[in-house]
N, C-alpha and C positions, 0 to 999 in steps of 0.2 A: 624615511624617518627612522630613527634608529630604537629598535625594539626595545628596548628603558626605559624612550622617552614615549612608549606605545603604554608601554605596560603602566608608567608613572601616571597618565594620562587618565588610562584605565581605571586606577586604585583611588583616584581621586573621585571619576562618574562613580564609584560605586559607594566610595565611602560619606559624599557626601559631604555637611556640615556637621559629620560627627566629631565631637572637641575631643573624643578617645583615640583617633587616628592619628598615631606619630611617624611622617613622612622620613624623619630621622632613620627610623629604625624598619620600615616597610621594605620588603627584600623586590626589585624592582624587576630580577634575570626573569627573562621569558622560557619558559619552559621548551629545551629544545628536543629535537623528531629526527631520527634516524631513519631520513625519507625512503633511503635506498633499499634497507630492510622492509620497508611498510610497503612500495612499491615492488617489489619480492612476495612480500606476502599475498596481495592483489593477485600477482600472476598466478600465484599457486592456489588459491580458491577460486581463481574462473575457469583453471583449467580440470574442476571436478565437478559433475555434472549433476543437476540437482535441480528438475521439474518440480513443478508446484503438486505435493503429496508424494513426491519420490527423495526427500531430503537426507535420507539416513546417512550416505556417504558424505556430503558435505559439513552435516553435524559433527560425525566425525572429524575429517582435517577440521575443524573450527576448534573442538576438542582438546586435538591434537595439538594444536598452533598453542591454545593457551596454557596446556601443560609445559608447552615449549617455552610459554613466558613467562612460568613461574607464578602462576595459578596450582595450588594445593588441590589436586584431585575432591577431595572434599568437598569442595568451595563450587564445585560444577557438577548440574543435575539437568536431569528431564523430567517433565513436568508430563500429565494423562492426556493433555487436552486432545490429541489423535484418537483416544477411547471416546469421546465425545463429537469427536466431529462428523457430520452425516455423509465424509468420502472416503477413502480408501485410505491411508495418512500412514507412512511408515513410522512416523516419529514425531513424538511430541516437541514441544517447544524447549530449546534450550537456554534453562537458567545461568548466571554465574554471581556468585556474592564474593563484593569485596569490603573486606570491614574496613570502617575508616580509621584514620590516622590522628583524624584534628577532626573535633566537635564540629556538627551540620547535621540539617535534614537527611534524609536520605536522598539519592538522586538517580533515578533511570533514564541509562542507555539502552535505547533497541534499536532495530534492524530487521528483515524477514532473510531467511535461510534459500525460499525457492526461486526459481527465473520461471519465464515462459516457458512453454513446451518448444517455442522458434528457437531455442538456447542448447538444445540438445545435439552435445557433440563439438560444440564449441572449441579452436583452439584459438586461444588468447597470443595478438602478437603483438611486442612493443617496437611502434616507429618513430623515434625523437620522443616527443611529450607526448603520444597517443599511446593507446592499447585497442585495438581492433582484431576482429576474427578472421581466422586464415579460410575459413570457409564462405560458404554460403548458408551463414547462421547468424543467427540473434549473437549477442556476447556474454550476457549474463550481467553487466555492471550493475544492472539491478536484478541484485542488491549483492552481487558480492563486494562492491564497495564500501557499503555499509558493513557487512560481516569483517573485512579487515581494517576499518576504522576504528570499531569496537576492540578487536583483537590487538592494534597497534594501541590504544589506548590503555589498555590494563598493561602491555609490557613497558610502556613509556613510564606510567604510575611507578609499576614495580621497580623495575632500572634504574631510575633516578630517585626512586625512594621521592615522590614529590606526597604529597599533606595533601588530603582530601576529605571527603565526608563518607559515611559508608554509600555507596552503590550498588545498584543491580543491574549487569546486562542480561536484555533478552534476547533470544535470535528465537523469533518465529517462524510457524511452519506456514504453507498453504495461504502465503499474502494474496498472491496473484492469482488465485480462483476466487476467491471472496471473504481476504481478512481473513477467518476461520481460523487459525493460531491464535489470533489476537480477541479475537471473539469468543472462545471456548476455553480459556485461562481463566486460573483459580486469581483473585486479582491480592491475593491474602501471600498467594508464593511469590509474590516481588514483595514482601516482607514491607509493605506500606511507604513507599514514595513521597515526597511530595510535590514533585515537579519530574517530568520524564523528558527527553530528549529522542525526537526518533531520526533515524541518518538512511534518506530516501528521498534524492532528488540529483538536480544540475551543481548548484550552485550553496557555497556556502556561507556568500553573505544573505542569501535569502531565510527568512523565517519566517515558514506555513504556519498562520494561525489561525486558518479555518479552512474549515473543506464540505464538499455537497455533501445530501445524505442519499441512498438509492435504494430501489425496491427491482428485485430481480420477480420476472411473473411469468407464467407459462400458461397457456388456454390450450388445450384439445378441442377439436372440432369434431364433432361425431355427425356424418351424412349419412348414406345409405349406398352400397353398389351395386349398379344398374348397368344392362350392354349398353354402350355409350353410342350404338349405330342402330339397336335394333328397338330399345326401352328407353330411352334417355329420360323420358316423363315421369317412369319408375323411382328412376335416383335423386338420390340429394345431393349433390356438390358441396364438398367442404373446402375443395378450391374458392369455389364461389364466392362462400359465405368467408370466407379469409379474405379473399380480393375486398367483396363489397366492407368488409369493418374497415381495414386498411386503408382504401378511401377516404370513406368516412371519418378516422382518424385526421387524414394528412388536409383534409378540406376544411375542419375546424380546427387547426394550427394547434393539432397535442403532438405531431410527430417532428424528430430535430431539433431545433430551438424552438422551446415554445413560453413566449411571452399571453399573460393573463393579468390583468386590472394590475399591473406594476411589478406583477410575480414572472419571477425568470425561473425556467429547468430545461431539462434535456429529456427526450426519450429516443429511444432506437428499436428496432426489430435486428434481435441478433441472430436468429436459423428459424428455417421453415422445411421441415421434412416429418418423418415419420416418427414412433418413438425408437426407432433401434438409431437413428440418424441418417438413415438413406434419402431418397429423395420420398414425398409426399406421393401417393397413388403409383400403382404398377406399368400401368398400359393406357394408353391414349385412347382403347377403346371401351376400357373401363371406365366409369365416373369415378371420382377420388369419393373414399367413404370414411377418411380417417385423416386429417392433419395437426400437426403440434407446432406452436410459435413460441419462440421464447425470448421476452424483450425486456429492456429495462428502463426506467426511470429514476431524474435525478435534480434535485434541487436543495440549495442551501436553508430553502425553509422545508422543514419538516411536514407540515400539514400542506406544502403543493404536489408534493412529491405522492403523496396518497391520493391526492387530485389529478392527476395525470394519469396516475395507475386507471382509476376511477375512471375517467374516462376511455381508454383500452377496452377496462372489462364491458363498459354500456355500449360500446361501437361495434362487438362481437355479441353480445348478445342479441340487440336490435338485428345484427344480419343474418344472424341463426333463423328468427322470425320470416325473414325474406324469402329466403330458397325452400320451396315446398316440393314434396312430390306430387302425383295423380292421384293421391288419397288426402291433399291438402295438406301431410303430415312436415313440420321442421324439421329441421337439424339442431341439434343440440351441443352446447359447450359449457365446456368445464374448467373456471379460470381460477387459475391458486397465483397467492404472490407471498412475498416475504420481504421483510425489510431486513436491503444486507447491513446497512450500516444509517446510521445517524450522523445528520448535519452537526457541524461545532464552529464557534468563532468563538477565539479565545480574547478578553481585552488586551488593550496595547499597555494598558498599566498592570495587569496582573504579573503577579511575581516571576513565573518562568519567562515571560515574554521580556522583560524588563532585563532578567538577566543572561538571554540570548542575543539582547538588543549592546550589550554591556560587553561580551563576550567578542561578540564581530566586533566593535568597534574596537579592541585590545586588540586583535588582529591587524588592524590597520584596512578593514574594508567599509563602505556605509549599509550596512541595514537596510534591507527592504522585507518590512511585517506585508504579506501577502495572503489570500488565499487559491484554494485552488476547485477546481471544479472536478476532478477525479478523487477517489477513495484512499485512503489510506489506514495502516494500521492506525495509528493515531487515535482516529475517529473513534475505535472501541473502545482505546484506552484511557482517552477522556469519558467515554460514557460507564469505564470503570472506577471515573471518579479522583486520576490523577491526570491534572493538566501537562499537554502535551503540545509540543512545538515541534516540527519535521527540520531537517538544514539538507541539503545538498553535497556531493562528495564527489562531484565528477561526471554524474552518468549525461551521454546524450543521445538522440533519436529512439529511447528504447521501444522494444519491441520489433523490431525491425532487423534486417538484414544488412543494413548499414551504422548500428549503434557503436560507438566508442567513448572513450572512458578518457578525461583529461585532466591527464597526471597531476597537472597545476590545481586544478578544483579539488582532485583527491586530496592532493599536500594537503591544502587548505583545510579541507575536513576533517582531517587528522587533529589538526594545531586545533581547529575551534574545538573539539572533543574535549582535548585534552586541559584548555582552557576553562569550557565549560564545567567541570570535574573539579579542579582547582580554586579558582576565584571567591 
């Protein structure tokens, strides 16, 4: 179809039956993308390396690139939120403000700044339409695909001089340990939004409009150390009493998928060892007198997702109970949790979903309103009160050692950005 009669198409879903819309005079050119540049820029932010709390150098070239696009130094800040975050955070979130051109809400673009720790060292290689790692590493596409979708997006703005509304992108820090950028921002320095846009996925005819919400939890086991050959009656096993809750757990269906009266989540057991992270107990002929678990729970309903926790902490306390010494005395635990993030479903008629649904379609792809069952920034920044829809940009298999990045989906998330901005 020829991009005119994409965009013609387009101007009409949005405008509607408004008698104020003159087809006469409606500018129909599709706003075009200097792929090769933007696919350039890709390479040069995967190839800088930038762990989740180790982002400063990446912030940097991100910085850097939008100075290069004609972003006014001014115009680009960092924000405290690393002075608030409870891990080590070189760098706070970076802001960028661009004023608009032509009357509109405001409108935020974001993205996160860090990758996996599997991403360290990463060299980024282009084969045909892939980008893949010359090593034995992660790649980084998440998210530097989203950081130079964002960056392609302000110089496409700039460059073509294209009419938009004022904007704010944000690049956060520390996505991928637990949201934590997104969650510890002032929601007052994106200078009040009204719809946000966040570029962290596959595909970008897709649009996430809802996602679980999860409670990270940790339990200490406190037993007792006894010669495991000569006393064993002495000691308390917190091996034990770990094995026996986890049982217990997985016998009344809280662990993995766990389905209840219609309610669906997830939970996992993510490490069992000591607190420094070694393995749990020293010697074989020791009884274990000290173990820590740390798992989490996840569901699109908020109140099951405290139920599942719920259940964890009563399956470890009951087993505490169980394991006694020769003084009849337990073992004792200690279970803390925290909710990392809150469930969201955004409606399908709500205003950003409405006009990301409006946005693909001008593209020339179909829409699919989806949600998903992993975390995302998002999730905080709807519960900051501006609705928030994810798109896709390329990334696949992340996390992994085999993830690559498909240049055709990147295009693509480029064009919806820049659409989305516009329209």
């Amino acid at each position: 179809m020829d991009e005119s009669c994409i965009f013609l198409a387009f101007a009409i879903l949005r405008k509607g039956n408004d008698s104020t819309f003159d087809l006469a005079t409606y500018n129909f050119s599709m706003p075009t993308l200097n792929t090769a540049v933007a696919v350039a820029r890709l390479m040069r932010f995967l190839a800088v390396e930038g762990v989740t709390g180790h982002e400063k150098n990446i912030a940097r070239e991100v910085q850097t690139a939008l100075r290069e696009a004609g972003v006014p130094a001014k115009n680009i800040r960092f924000d405290t939120a690393n002075e608030r975050i409870p891990l080590p955070t070189e760098t706070g979130n970076l802001i960028v403000d661009l004023p608009g051109t032509k009357p509109g809400p405001r409108l935020l673009f974001m993205t996160h700044l860090d990758t996996v720790p599997l991403c360290a060292g990463a060299v980024p290689v282009k084969k045909g339409n892939k980008i893949t790692p010359k090593g034995v590493t992660a790649l980084g596409g998440d998210n530097r695909t989203g950081c130079a979708v964002l960056v392609t997006l302000a110089a496409t703005l700039l460059e073509q001089k294209l009419p938009h509304p004022p904007l704010t992108l944000l690049f956060t820090v520390r996505e991928e340990s637990g949201l934590f950028g997104a969650r510890h921002l002032d929601p007052a320095d994106l200078q009040h939004p009204e719809m946000g846009f966040n570029v962290d996925g596959r595909c970008a005819a897709d649009i996430t409009i809802g996602a679980v919400g999860a409670d990270r939890w940790e339990v200490e086991i406190f037993g007792k150390a006894a010669h495991a050959g000569v006393y064993p009656d002495r000691g308390i096993s917190a091996t034990m009493i770990a094995a026996l809750a986890l049982a217990d757990v997985q016998q009344n269906g809280w662990f993995g998928k766990v389905i209840n009266d219609g309610r669906q989540g997830t939970s996992n057991i993510g490490s069992v060892g000591d607190a420094q992270g070694r393995s749990a107990g020293e010697a074989t002929n020791v009884v274990t007198d000290y173990v820590l678990i740390k798992g989490e729970s996840r569901s699109h309903d908020s109140k099951f997702v405290g139920e599942i926790t719920a259940a964890y902490r009563a399956a470890f306390q009951k087993a505490a109970t169980r394991i006694l010494d020769h003084e009849l005395k337990p073992g004792k635990v200690k279970f803390t949790t925290r909710r990392d993030y809150f469930p969201f479903r955004l409606k399908e008629t709500s205003p950003v979903v409405k006009h990301a649904v409006a946005a693909v379609k001008a593209l020339g792809r179909e829409p699919n309103c989806k949600t998903t069952n992993g975390g995302l920034d998002a999730n905080w920044i709807v519960k900051h009160g501006i609705p928030t829809i994810t798109i896709g940009a390329g990334q696949n298999e992340i996390h992994t050692v085999k993830e690559w990045v498909d240049l055709t989906e990147f295009e693509s998330g480029c064009h919806l950005a820049v659409l989305l901005a516009t329209i």
